[in-house]
N, C-alpha and C positions, 0 to 999 in steps of 0.2 A: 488254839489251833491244834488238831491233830498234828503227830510227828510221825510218822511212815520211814523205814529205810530200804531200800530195795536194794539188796547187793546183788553186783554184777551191774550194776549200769550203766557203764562204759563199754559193756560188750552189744555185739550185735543185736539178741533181743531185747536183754536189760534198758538199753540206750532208748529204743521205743516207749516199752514201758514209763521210764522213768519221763521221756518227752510226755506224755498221753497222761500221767497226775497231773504235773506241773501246770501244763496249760489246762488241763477241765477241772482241779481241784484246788482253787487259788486258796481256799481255808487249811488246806493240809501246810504240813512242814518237810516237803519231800528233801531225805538225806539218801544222800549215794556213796553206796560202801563198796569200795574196787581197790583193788590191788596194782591193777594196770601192768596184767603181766602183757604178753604180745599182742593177743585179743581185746584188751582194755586200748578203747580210743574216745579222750574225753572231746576229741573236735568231733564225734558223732554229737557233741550238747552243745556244740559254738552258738547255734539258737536259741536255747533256755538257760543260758548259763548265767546272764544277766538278771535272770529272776529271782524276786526278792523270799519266794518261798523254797527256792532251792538252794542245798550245800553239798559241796562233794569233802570227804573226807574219804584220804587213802589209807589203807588199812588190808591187814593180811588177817583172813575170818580164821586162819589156823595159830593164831598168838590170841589165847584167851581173855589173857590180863589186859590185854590194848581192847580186846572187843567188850570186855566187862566195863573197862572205863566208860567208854563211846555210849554205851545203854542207860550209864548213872549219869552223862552227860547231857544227855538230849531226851531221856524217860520215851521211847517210843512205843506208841499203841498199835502200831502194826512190823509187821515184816515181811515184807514179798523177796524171798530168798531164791535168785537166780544163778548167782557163783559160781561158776561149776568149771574144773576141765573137761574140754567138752569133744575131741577132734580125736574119734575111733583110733587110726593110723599110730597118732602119738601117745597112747594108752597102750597100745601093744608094745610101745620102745620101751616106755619109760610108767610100769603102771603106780612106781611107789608115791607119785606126783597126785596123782589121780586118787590113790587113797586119801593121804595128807586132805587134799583139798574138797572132795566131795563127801567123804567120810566124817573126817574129824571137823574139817571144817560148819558144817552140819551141827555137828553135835553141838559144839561150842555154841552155836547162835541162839539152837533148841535150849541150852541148858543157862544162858546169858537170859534169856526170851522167860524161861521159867522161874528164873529169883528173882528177877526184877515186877514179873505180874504176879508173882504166888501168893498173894495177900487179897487181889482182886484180877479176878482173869474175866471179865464185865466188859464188853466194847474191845477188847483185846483180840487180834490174831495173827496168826502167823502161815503164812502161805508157800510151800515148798512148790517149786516149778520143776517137776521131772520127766520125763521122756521115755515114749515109748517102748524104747529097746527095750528096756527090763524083761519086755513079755517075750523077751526070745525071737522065734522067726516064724513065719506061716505057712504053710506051703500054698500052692497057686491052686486053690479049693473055695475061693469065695468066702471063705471065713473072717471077721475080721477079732480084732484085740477088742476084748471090753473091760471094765471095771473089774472082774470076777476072774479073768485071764490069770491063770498061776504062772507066779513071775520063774523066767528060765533065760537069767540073762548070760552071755556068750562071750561078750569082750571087757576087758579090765575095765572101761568105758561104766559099760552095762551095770557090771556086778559091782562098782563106785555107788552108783544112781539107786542101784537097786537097794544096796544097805544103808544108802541117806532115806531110802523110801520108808525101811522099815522103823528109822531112828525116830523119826517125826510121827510115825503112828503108835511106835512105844511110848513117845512123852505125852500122848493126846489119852493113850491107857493107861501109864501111872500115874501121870501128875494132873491128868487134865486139860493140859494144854489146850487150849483153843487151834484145833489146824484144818487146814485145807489143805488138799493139793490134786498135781492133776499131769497127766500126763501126755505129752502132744508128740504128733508124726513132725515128718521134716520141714522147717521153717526156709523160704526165701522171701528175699526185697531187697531193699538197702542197704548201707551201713553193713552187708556182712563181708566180713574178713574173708580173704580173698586166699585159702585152703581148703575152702568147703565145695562142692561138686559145681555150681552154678556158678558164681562169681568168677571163680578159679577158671573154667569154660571161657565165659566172658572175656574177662581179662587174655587167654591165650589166644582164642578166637580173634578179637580185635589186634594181636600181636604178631599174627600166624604163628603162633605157637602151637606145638601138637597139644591136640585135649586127652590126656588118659582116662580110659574107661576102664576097669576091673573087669577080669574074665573074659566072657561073652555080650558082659551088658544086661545081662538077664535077671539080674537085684530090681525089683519092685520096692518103689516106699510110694508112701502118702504124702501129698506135699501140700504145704496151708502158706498162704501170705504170711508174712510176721505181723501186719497190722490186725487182719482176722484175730489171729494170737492174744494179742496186747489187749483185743477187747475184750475176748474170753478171759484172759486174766483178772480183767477190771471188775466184770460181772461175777466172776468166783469169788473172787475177795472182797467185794460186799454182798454176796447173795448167797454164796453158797453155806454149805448147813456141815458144821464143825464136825470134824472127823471125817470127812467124808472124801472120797475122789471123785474125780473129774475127768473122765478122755477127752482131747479135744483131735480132731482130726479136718481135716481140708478135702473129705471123702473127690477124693484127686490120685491117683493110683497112674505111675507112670514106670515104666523099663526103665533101666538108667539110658541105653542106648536110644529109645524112641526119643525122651527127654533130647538127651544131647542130640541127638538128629532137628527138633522143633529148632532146638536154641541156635543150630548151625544156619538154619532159616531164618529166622528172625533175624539174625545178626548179619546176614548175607543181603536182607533186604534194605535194614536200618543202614548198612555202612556202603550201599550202591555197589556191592558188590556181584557177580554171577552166583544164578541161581545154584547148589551144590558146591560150590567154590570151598566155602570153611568145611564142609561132609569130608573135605579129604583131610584134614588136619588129625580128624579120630583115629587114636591107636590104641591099639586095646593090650593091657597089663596085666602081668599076674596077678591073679585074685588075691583080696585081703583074708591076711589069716581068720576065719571062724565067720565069714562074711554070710550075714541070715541074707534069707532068701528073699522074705519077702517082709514087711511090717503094711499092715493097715489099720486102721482105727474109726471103731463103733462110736461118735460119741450125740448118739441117741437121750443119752442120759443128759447131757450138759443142755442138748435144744428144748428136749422137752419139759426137763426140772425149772429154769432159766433163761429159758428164750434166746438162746443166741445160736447162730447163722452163720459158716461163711460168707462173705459176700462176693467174693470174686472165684471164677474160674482158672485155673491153671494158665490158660493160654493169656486170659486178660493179664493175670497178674505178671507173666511173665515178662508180657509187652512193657510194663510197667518200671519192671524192674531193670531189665537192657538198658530202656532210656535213660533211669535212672545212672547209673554204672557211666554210660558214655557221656554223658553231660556233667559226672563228676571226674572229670577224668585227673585232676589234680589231688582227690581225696585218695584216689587210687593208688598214684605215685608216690605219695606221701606215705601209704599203708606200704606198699611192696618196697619202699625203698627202706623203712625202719623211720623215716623222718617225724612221723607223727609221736613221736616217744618220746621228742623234745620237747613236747606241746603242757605239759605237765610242767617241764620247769620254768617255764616259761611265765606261764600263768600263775603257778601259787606259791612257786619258790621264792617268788622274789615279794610277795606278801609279807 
């Protein structure tokens, strides 16, 4: 059996991912490597946890000697490395976190990943998952980010992402390293933690709570399903051609304020309430420090090299994901209340 580790997959999109081997790669040996800081929710796997090709081990990627061990224990021939601190806002509180973890952390997996294959790097790779922002901001000129984009990143966030970008293509130039990676606009669906613009919406909306919106509203991103996501991953990390990037984008271009006005509809309709009803909950907030204008993403290169397609539209996906969210309304409580944190001792402590 192949052994695969995918770290971060207890988080939002990790958790997809790691769902989406498990069930279509029953020959793999999929291992989940998380920390389980607040973002880490291993009842996003209460479905495949039972499965005999899956194992979660906790583990901090910034303690080299525990990640060294983990590598000479389970010899893994791949790595889909998602990890990341990842929540703009709290990179500007606190960016020494954000180093530690997207930086070093990095390095350690790159350089764990490189002694362990350095005798044969043959059917071997290692796939860094990074994000758009790197490339800085657009302005509102129809331009979009491509592979070729010179990176000009802006937030502690960013400039994290940006120097694990370069670490993974340094070890692919000195040592060889087998890598991919690829870099994608903003994800929604389910399972996301409930600080990130959509959910966070949802969840206040269905609460009448006010929805903050930064500035005017006028921040443009690109927004992809997280399952769209999950399969370009799957496709890069068996297709794609070593060294190389990947944009992946949701060619989906939405105002942050139009967005939140849709989702104030959708939610206004799903929960029988008057049309405009939630539209008055919107307050609009001082802008985030260094807050880019605009991100969108070419990835021309990913469909035409490799065949792959979003499949859903912004509006479908969105319907998608409301219902999702309100039909989990227990998952929710358990995230906003801190209860799901126990869910870990529960389960492997007492092993």
């Amino acid at each position: 059996m192949k052994t695969i580790f995918i770290t971060g997959g207890a988080g939002f999109i990790g958790s997809h991912v790691v769902r989406l081997f498990v069930n279509k790669y029953p020959d793999y040996n999929v291992v989940n490597l998380d920390v389980l800081t607040y973002a880490g929710n291993l009842e996003n796997l209460t479905d495949i946890a039972h499965k005999s090709n899956y194992t979660f081990e906790k583990i901090d990627i910034t303690d080299y000697e525990a990640l060294k061990a983990l590598f000479n224990k389970y010899l893994p021939d791949g790595v889909i490395h998602l990890a990341a601190e990842s929540h703009v806002d709290r990179s500007i509180t606190d960016p020494f976190v954000f180093v530690r973890t997207n930086v070093f952390g990095t390095c350690n997996l790159l350089h764990c990943a490189k002694e362990l294959w350095k005798d044969n790097f043959a059917g071997k790779r290692f796939y860094h998952v990074s994000t758009d922002e790197v490339y800085g901001s657009l302005e509102n000129d129809g331009t979009f980010f491509t592979e070729e984009t010179k990176y000009q990143p802006h937030s502690p966030y960013s400039a994290s992402k940006a120097s694990s970008d370069h670490f993974v293509r340094a070890y692919h130039d000195t040592y060889g390293l087998p890598v991919v990676l690829s870099n994608c606009s903003n994800n929604y669906g389910s399972h996301h933690f409930p600080e990130k613009l959509i959910p966070l919406a949802i969840n206040n909306i269905k609460n009448k709570k006010t929805v903050p919106v930064y500035g005017k509203g006028e921040n443009v991103r690109d927004w992809l399903f997280v399952e769209d996501h999950v399969t370009a991953i799957d496709i890069i990390f068996h297709s794609g051609k070593d060294g190389e990037t990947y944009n992946i984008g949701g060619n989906n271009e939405w105002k942050n304020i139009d967005l939140i006005r849709l989702l104030c509809s959708v939610m206004d309709r799903k929960l029988g309430r008057k049309d405009g009803m939630s539209a008055q909950l919107i307050t609009f907030v001082i802008d985030r420090a260094g807050h880019d204008l605009r991100y969108a993403i070419d990835s021309s290169k990913l469909q035409n090299e490799l065949g792959w397609k979003p499949s859903l539209q912004f509006e479908e996906g969105l319907e998608k994901t409301v219902e999702w969210y309100l039909a989990n309304e227990k998952w929710v409580e358990r995230v906003t209340s801190g209860e799901y944190q126990k869910y870990y001792e529960k389960q492997y402590n007492r092993r």
